[in-house]
ROLUM-399083 format. One record per residue (C-alpha): y, z, x. Coordinates in steps of 0.25 Angstrom, whole numbers. Layout:
{c2 = Y	c3 = Z	c1 = X};
...
END
This chain:
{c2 = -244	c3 = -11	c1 = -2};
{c2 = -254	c3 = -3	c1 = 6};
{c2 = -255	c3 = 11	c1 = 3};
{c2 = -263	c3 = 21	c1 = 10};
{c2 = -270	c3 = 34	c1 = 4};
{c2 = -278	c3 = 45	c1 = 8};
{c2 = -290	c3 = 48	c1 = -1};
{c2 = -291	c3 = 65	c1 = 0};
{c2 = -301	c3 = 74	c1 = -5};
{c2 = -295	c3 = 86	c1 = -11};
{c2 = -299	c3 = 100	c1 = -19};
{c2 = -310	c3 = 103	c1 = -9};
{c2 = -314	c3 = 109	c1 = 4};
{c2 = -325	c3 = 99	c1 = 6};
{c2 = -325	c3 = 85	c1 = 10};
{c2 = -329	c3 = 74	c1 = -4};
{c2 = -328	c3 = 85	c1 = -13};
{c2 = -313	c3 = 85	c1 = -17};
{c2 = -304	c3 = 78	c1 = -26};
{c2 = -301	c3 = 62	c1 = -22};
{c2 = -286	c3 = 60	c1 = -20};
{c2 = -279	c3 = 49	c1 = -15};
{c2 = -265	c3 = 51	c1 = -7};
{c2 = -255	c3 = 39	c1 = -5};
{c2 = -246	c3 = 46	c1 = 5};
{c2 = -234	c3 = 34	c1 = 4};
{c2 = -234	c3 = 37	c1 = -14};
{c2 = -218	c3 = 35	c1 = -13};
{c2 = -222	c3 = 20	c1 = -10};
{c2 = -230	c3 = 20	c1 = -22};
{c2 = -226	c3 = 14	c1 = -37};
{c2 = -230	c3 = 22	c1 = -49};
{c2 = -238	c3 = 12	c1 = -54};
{c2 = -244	c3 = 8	c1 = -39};
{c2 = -249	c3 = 24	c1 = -40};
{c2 = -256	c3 = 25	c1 = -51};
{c2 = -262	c3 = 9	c1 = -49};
{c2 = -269	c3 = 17	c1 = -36};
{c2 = -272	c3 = 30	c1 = -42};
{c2 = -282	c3 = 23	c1 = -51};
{c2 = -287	c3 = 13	c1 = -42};
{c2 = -290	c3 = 24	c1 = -32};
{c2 = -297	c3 = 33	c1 = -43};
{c2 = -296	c3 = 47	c1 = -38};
{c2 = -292	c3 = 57	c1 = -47};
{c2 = -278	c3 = 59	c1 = -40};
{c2 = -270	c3 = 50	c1 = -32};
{c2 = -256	c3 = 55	c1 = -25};
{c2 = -245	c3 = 47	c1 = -20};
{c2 = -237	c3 = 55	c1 = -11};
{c2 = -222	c3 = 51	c1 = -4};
{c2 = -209	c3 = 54	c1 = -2};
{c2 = -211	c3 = 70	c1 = -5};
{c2 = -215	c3 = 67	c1 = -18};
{c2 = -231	c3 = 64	c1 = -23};
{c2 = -236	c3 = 57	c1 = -36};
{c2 = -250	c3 = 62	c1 = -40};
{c2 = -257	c3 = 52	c1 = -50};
{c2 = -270	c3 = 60	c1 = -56};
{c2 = -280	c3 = 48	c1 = -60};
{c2 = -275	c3 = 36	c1 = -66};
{c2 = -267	c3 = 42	c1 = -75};
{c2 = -254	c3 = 43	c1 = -68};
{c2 = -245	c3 = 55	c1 = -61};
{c2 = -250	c3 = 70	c1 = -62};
{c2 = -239	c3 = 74	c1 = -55};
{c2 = -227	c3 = 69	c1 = -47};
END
């Protein structure tokens, strides 16, 4: 399964400065388990799977901050 994402830097006005986040733009595609499997692979201190109207932010490793 390829999945693409998009690495934004967010909270600041200046360039390398923010807060890492990954983005999956296709999350509806995504298992549960698949989510938090990448979330911790990627590291970052938030990871959102977005799809279908609907988003899933996973905060850390440690599973779903909000839904």
């Amino acid at each position: 399964m390829r999945l693409d994402y998009v690495m934004a830097d967010v909270f600041t006005d200046t360039a390398l400065a923010g807060n890492q986040l990954a983005v999956f733009e296709e999350g509806d595609a995504v298992p549960v388990e698949l989510m938090r499997a990448l979330a911790r692979e990627i590291g970052f201190s938030e990871t959102v799977y977005v799809g279908g109207g609907d988003h899933i932010l996973f905060a850390g490793v440690d599973g779903v901050l909000e839904a």
